[in-house]
N, CA, C and O of each residue as an XYZ file, in Angstrom:
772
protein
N      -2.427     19.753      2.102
C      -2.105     20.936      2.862
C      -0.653     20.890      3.364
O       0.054     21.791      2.915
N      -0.156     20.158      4.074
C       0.914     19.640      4.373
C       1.664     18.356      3.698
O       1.087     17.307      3.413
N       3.284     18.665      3.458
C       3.659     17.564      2.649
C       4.279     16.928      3.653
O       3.949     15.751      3.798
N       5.370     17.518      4.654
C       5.892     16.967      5.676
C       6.708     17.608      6.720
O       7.332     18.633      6.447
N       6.763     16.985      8.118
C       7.450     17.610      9.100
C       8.531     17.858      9.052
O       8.734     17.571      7.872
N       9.491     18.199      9.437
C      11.015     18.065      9.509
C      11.749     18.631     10.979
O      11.910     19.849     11.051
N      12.072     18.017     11.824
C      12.160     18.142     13.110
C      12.984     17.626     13.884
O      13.767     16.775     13.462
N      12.988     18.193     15.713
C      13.132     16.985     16.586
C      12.751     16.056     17.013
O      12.078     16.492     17.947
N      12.654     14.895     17.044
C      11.618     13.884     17.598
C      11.574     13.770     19.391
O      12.373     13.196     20.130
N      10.359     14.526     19.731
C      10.487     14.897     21.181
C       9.959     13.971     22.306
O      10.340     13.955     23.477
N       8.982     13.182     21.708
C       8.192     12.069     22.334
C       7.883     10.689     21.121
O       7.982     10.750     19.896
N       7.593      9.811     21.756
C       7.464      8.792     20.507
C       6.759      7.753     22.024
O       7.193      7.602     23.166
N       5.567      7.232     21.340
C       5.291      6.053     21.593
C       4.618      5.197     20.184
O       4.607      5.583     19.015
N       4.121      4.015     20.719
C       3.397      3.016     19.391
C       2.716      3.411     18.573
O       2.509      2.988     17.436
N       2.161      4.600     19.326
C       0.860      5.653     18.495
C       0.822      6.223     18.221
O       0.050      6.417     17.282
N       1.786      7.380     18.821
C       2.057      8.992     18.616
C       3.388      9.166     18.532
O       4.271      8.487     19.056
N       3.481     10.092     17.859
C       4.784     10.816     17.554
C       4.986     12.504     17.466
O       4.606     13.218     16.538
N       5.892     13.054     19.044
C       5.604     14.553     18.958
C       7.239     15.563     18.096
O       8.396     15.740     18.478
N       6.658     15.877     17.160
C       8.145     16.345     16.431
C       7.618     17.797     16.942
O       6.446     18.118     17.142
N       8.782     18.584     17.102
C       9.200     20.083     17.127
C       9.388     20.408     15.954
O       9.571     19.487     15.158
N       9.404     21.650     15.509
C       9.690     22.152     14.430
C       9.274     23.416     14.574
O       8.105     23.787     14.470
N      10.633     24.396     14.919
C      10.327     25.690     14.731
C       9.462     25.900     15.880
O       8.381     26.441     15.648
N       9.821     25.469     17.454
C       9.385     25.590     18.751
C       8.039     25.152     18.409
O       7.762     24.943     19.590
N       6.963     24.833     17.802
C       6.121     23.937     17.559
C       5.734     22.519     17.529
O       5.796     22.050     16.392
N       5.336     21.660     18.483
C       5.348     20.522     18.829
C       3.672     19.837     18.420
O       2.569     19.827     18.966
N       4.349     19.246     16.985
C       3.053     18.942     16.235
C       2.975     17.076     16.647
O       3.797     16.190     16.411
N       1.886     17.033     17.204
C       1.096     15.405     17.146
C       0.992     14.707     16.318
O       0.252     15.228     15.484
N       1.427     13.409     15.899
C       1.317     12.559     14.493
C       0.906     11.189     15.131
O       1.571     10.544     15.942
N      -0.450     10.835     14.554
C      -0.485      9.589     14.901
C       0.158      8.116     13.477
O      -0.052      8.062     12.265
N       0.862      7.266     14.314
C       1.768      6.778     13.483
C       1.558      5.169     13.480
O       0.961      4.586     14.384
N       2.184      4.455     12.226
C       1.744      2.975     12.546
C       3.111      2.571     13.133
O       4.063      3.329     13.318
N       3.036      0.900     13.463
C       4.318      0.393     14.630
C       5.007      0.252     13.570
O       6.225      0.244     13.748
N       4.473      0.088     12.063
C       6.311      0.013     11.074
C       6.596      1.354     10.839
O       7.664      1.370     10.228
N       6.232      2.367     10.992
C       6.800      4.002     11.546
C       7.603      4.136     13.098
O       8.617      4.740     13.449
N       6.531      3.186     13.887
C       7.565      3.795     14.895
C       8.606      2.776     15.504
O       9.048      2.869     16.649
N       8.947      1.785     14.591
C      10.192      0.845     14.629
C      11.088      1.686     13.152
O      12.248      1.282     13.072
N      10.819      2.426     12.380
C      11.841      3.463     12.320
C      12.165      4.364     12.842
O      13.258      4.874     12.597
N      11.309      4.863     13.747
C      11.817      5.936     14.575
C      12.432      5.910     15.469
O      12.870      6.891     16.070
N      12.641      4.379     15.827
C      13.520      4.176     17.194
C      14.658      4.842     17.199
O      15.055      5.016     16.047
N      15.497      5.383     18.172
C      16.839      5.833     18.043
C      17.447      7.131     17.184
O      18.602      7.377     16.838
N      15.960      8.003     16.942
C      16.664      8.826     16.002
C      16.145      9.835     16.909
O      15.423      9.515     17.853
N      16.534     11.245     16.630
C      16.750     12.359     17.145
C      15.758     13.276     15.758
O      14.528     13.300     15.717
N      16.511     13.823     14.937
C      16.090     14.886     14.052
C      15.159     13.970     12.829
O      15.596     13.011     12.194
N      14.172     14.399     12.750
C      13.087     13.167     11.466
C      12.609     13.676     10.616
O      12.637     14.898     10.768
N      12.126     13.349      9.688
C      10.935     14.101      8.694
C      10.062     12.551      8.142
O      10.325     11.501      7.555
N       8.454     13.512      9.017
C       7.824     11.902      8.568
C       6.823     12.910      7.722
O       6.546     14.057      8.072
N       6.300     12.189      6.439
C       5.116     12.739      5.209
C       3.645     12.578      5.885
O       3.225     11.443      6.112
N       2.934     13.624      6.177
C       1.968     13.791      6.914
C       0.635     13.737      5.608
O       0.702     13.977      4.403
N      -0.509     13.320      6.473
C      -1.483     13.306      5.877
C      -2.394     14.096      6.924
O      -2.558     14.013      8.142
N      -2.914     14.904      5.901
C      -3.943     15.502      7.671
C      -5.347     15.751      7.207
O      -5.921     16.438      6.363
N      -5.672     14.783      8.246
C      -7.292     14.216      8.397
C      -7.934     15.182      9.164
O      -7.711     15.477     10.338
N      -9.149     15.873      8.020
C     -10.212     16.611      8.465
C     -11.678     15.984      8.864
O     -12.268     15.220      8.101
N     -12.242     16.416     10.231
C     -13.736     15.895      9.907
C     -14.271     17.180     10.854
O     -13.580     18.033     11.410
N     -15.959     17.009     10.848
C     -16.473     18.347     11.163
C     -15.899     18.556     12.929
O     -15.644     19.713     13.264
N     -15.744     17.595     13.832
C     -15.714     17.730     15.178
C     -14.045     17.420     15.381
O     -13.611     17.439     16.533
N     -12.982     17.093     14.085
C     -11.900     16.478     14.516
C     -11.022     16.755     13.421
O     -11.269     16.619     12.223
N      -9.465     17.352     14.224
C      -8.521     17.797     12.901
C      -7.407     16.637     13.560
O      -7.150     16.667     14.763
N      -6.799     15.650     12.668
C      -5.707     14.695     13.007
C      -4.487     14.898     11.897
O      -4.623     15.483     10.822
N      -3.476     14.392     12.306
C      -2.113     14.142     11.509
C      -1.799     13.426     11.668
O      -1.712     13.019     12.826
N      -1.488     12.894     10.873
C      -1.414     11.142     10.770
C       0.523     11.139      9.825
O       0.596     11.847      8.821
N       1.644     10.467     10.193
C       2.812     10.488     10.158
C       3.237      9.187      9.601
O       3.081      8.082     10.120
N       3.786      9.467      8.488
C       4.761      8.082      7.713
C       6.221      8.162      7.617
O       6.769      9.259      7.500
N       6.831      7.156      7.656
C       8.110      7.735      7.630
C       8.825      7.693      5.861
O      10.031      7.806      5.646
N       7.853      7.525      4.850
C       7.615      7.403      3.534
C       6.253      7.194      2.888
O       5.280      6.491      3.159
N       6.648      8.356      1.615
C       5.482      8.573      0.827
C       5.026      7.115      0.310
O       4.177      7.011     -0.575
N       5.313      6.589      0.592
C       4.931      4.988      0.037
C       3.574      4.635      1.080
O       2.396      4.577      0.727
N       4.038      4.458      2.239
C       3.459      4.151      3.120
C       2.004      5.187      3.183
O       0.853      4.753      3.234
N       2.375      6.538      3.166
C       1.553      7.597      2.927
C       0.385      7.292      1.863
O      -0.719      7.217      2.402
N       0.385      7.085      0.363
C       0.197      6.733     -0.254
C      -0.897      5.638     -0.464
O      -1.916      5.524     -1.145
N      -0.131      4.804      0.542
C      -0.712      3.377      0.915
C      -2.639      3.478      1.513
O      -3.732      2.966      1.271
N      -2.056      4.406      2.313
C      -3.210      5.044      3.708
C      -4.158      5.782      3.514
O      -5.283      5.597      3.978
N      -3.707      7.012      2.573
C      -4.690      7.245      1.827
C      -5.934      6.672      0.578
O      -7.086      7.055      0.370
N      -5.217      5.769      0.017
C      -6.176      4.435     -0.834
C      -6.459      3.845      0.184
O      -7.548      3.328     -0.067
N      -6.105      3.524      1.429
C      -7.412      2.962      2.156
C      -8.170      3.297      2.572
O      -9.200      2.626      2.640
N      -8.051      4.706      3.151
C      -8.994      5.817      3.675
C     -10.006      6.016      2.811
O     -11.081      6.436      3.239
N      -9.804      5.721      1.350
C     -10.934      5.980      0.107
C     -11.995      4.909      0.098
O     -13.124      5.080     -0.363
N     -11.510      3.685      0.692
C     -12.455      2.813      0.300
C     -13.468      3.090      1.440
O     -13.029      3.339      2.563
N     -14.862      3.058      1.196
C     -15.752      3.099      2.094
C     -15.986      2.046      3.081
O     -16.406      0.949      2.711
N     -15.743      2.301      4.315
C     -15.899      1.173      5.475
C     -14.600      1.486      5.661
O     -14.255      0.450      6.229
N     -13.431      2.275      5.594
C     -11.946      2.156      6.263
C     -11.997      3.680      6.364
O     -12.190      4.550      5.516
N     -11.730      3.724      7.854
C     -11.533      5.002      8.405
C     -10.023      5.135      8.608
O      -9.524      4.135      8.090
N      -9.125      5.867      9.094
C      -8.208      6.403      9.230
C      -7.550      5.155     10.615
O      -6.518      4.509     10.437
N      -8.308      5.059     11.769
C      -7.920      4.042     12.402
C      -7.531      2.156     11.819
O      -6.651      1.313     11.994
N      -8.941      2.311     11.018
C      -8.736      0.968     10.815
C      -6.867      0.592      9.851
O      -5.958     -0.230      9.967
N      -7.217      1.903      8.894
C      -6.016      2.029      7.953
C      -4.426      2.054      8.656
O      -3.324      1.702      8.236
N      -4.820      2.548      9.707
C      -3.068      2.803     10.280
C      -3.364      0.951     11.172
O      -2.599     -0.003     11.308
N      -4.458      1.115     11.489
C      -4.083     -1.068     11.833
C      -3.845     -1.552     10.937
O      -3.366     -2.641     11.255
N      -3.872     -1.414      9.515
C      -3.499     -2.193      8.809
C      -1.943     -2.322      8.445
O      -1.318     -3.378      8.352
N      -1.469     -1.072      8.266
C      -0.144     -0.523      8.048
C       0.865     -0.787      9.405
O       2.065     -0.535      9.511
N      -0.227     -1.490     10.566
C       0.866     -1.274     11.676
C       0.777     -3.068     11.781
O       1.345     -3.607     12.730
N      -0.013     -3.973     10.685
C       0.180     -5.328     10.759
C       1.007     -5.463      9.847
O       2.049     -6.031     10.175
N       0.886     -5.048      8.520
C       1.515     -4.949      7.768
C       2.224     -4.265      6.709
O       1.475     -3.366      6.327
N       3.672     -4.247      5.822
C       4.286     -2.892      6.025
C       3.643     -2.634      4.506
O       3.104     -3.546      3.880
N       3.790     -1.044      3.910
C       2.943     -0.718      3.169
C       3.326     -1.864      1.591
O       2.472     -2.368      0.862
N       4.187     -1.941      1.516
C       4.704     -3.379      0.434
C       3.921     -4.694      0.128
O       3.586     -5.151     -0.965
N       3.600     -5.472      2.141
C       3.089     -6.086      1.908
C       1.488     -5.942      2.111
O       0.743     -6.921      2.117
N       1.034     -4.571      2.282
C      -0.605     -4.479      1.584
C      -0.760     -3.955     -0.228
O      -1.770     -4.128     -0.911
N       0.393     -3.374     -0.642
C       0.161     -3.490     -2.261
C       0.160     -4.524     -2.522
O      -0.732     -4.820     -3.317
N       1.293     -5.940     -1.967
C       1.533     -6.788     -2.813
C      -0.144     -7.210     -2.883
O      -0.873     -7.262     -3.874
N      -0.489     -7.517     -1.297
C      -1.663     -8.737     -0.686
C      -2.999     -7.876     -1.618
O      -3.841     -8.628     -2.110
N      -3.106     -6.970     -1.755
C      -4.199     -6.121     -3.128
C      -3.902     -6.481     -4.387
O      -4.685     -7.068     -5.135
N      -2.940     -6.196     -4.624
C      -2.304     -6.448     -6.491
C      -2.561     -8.296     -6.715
O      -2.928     -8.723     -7.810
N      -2.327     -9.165     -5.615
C      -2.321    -10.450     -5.878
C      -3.751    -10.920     -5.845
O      -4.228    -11.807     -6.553
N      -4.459    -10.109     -4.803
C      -5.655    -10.249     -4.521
C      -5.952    -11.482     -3.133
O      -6.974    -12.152     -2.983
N      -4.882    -11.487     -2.377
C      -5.028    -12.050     -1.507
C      -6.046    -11.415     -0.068
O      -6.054    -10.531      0.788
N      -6.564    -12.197     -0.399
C      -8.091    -11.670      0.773
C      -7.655    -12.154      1.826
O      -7.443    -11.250      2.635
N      -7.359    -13.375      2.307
C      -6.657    -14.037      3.621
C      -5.895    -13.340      4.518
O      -6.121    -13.330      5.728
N      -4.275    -12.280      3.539
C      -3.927    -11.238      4.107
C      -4.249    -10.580      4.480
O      -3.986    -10.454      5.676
N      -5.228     -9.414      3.729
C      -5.719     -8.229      4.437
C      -6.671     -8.827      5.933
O      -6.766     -8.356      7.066
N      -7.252    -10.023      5.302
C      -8.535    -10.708      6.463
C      -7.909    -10.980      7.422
O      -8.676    -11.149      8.370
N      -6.462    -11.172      7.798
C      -5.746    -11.313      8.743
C      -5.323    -10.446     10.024
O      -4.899    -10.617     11.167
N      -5.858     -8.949      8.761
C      -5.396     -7.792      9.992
C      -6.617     -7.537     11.122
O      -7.753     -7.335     10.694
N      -6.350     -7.552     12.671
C      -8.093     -7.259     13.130
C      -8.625     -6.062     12.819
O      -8.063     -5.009     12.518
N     -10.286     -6.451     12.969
C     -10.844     -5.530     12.748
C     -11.254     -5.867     11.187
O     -12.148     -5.125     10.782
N     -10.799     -6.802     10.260
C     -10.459     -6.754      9.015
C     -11.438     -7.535      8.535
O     -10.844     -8.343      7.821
N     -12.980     -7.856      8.492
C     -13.253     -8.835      7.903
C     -13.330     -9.261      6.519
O     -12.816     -8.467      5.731
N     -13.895    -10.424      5.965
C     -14.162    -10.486      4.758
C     -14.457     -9.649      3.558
O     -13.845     -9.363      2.530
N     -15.708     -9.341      4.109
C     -16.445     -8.693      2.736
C     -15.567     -7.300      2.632
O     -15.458     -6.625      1.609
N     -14.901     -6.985      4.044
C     -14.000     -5.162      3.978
C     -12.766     -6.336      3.094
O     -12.637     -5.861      1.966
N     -12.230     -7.112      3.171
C     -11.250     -7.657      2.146
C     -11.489     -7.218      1.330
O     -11.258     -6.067      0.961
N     -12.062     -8.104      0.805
C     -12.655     -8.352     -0.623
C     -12.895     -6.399     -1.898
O     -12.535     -5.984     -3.000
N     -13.837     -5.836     -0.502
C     -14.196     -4.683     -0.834
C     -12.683     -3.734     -1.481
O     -12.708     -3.017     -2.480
N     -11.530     -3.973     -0.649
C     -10.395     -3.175     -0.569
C      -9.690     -4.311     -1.795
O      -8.646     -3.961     -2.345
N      -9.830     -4.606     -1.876
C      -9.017     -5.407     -3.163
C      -9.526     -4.989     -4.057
O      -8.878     -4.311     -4.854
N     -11.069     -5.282     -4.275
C     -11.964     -5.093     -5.767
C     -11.355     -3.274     -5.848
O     -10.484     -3.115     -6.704
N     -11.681     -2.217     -5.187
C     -11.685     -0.680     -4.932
C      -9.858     -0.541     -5.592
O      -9.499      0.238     -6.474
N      -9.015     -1.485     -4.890
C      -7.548     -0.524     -4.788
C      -6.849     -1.509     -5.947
O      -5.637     -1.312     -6.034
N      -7.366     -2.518     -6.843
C      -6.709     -3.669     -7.086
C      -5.663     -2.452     -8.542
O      -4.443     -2.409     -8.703
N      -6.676     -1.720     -9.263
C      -6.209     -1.234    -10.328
C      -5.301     -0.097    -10.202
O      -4.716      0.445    -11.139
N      -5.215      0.294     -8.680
C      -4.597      1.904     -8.711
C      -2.865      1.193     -7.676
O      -2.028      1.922     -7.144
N      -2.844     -0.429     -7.711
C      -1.790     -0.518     -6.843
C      -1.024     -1.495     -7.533
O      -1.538     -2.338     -8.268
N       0.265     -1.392     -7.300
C       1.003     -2.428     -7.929
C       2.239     -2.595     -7.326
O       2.632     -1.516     -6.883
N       3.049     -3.547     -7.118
C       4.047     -3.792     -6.018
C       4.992     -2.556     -6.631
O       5.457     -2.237     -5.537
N       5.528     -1.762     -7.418
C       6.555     -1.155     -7.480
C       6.223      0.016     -6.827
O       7.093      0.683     -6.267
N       4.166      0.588     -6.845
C       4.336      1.340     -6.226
C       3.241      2.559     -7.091
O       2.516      3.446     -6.642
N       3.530      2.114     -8.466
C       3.444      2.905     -9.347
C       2.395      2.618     -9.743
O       2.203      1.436    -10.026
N       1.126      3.769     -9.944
C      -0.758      3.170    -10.297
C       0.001      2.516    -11.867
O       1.137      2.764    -12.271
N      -0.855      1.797    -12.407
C      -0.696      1.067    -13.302
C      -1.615      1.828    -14.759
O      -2.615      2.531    -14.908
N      -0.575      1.187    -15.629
C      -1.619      2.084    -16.926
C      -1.763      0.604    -17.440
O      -0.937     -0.307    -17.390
N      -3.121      0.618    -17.977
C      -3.693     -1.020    -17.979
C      -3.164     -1.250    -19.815
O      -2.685     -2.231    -20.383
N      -3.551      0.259    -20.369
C      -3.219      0.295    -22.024
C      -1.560     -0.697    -22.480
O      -1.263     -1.774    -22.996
N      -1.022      0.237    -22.022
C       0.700     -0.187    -22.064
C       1.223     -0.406    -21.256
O       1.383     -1.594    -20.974
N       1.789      0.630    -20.424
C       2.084      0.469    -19.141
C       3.930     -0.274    -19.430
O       4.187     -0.943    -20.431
N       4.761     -0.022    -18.563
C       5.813     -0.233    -17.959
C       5.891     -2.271    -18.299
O       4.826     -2.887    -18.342
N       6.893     -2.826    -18.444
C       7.053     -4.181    -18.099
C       6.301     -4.925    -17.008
O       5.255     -5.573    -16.973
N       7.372     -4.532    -16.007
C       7.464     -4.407    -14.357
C       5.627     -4.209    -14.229
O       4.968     -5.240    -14.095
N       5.249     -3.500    -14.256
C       3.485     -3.242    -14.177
C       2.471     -4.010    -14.561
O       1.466     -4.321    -13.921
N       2.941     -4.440    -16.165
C       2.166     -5.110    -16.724
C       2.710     -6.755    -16.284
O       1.866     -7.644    -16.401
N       3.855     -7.067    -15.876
C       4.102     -8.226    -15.487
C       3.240     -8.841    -14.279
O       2.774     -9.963    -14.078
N       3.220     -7.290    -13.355
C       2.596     -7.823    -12.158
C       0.963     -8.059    -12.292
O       0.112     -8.894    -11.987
N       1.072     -6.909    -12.881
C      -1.128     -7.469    -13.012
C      -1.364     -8.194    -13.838
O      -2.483     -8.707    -13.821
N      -0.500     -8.520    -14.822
C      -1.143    -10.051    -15.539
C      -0.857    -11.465    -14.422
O      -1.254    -12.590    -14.726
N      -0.255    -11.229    -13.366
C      -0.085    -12.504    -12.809
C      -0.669    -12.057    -11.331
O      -0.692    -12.720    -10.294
N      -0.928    -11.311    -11.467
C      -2.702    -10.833    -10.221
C      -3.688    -11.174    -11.128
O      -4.450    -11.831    -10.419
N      -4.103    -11.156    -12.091
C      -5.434    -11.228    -12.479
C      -5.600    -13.079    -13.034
O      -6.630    -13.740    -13.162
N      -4.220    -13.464    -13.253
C      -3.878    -15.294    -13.551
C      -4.543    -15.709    -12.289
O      -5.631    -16.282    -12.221
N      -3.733    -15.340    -11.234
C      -3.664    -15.474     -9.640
C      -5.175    -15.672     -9.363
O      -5.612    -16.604     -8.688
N      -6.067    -14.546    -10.044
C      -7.334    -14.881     -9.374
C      -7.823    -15.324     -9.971
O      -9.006    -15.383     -9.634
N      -7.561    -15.875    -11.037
C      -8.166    -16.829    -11.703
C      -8.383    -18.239    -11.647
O      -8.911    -19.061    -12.396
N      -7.824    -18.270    -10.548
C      -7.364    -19.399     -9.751
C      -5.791    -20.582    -10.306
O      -5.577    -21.764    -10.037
N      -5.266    -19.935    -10.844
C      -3.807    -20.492    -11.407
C      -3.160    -20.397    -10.403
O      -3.352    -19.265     -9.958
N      -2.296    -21.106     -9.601
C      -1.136    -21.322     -8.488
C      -0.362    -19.943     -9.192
O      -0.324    -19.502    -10.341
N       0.098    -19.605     -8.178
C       1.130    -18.480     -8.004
C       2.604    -18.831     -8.538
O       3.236    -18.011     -9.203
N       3.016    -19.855     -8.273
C       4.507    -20.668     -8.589
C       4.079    -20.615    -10.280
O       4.732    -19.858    -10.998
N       2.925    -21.472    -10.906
C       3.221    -21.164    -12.331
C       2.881    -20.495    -12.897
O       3.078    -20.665    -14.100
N       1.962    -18.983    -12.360
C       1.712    -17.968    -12.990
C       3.330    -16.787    -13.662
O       3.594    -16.101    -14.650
N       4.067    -17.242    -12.203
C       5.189    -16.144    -11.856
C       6.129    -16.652    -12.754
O       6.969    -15.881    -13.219
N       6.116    -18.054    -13.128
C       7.645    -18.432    -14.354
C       6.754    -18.073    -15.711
O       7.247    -17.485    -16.674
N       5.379    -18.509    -15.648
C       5.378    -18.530    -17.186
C       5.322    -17.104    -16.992
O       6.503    -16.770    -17.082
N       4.693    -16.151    -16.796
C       4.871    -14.631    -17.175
C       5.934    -14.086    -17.557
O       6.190    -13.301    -18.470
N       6.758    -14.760    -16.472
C       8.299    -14.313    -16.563
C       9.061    -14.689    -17.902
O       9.871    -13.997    -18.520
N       8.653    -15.807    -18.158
C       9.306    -16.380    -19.436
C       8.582    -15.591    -21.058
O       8.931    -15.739    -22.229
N       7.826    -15.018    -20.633
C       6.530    -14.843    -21.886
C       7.295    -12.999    -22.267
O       7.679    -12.493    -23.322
N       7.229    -12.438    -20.756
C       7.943    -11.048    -20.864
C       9.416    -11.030    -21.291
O       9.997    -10.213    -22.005
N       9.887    -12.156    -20.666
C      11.829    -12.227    -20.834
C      11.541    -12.221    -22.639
O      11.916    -11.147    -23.109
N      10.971    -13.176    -23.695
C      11.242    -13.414    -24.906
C      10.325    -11.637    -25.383
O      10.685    -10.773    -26.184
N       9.667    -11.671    -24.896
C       8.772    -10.641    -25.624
C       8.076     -9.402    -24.389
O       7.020     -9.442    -23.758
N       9.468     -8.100    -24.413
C       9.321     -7.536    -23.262
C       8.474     -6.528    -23.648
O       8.266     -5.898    -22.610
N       7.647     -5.828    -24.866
C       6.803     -4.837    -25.080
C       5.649     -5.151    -25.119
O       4.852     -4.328    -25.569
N       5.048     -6.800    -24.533
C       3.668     -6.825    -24.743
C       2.593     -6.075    -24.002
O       2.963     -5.813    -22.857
N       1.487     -5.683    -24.260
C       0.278     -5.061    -23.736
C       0.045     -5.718    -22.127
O       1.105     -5.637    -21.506
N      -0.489     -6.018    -21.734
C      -0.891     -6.738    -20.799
C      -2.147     -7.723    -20.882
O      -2.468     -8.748    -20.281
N      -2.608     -7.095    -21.711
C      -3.969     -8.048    -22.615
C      -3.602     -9.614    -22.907
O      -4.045    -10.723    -22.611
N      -1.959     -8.745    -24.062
C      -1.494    -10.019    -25.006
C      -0.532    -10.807    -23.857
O      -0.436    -12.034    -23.815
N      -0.039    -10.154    -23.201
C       0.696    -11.276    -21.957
C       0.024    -12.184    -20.851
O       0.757    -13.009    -20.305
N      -1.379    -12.105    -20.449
C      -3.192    -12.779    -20.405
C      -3.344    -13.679    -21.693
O      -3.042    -14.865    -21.554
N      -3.598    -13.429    -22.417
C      -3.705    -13.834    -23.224
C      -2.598    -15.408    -23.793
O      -2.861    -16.605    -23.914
N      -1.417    -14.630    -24.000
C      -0.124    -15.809    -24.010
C      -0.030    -16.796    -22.605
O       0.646    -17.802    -22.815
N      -0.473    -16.714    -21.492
C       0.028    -17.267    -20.650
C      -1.370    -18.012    -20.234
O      -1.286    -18.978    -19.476
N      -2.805    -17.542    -20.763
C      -4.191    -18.676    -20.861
C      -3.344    -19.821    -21.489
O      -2.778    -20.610    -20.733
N      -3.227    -19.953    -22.896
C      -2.570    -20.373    -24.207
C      -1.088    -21.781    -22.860
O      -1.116    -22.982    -22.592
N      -0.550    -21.136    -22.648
C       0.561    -21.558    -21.790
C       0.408    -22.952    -20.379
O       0.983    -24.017    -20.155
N      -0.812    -22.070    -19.647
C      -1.219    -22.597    -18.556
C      -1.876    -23.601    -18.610
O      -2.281    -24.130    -17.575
């Protein structure tokens, strides 16, 4: 419905954020890596998401579609409401919940409160295929280098291979041979490991 505000920034605390726009002073609830960009600024435009339910209309404020993005794939997984999601985004910034999904690090997300296990686990298994550190959902067929580099050394990763020699041999396997599938770069780096 809305893509984004563009405004004065009239109030700001940890939680909320009141922008003007067009003598209209719209409510955004925001995470603390939103509102440690908002410090010090005057005129803003944060990418709104706006949360419907039958008793409750919210707007929820990013200061990038990344982050935006982020919030909404968590909002999808069942058991993450809109609160829990902006705690997550306000422990950690939306980068490091693609990376801690794409790697499959459960410890991270389990780190944020409110966060337990099995909601880990759940949000990894749900977001693992639609996230990838650049940002970009992943096409599992072909897919980009950069894409296929990263989820072949998320899916090494959980395979229980150390991270240090998943990340050279991949690297070395893509550097000689940069059009492989992602199958055949799994595949070359079993062979490797």
């Amino acid at each position: 419905m809305y893509d984004y505000i563009k405004g004065t920034l009239e109030e700001l605390s940890p939680a909320e954020a009141v922008v003007e726009c067009h003598g209209i002073g719209f409510k955004l609830q925001i995470s603390l890596n939103t509102y440690d960009r908002l410090q010090g600024q005057k005129e803003v435009r944060l990418y709104v998401h706006h949360h419907l339910r039958e008793d409750e209309e919210t707007l929820y404020g990013f200061c990038d579609k990344e982050e935006r993005r982020i919030f909404a794939l968590l909002i999808g997984v069942s058991g993450i409401g809109p609160n829990t999601a902006r705690m997550m985004l306000s422990s950690l910034t939306a980068d490091e919940v693609s990376t801690a999904i794409a790697s499959g690090d459960v410890n991270r997300i389990k780190g944020v409160k409110g966060i337990g296990l099995k909601t880990a686990q759940k949000v990894i298994i749900e977001l693992k295929d639609k996230i990838s550190k650049g940002g970009a959902e992943l096409d599992l067929s072909g897919g980009s280098a950069a894409a296929n580099s990263s989820e072949a050394c998320s899916a090494l990763i959980m395979l229980g291979f150390t991270k240090n020699a998943v990340e050279k041999t991949v690297a070395s396997i893509v550097k000689k041979e940069p059009g492989l599938s992602l199958e055949d770069i799994i595949k070359k780096a079993l062979k490797m490991l």
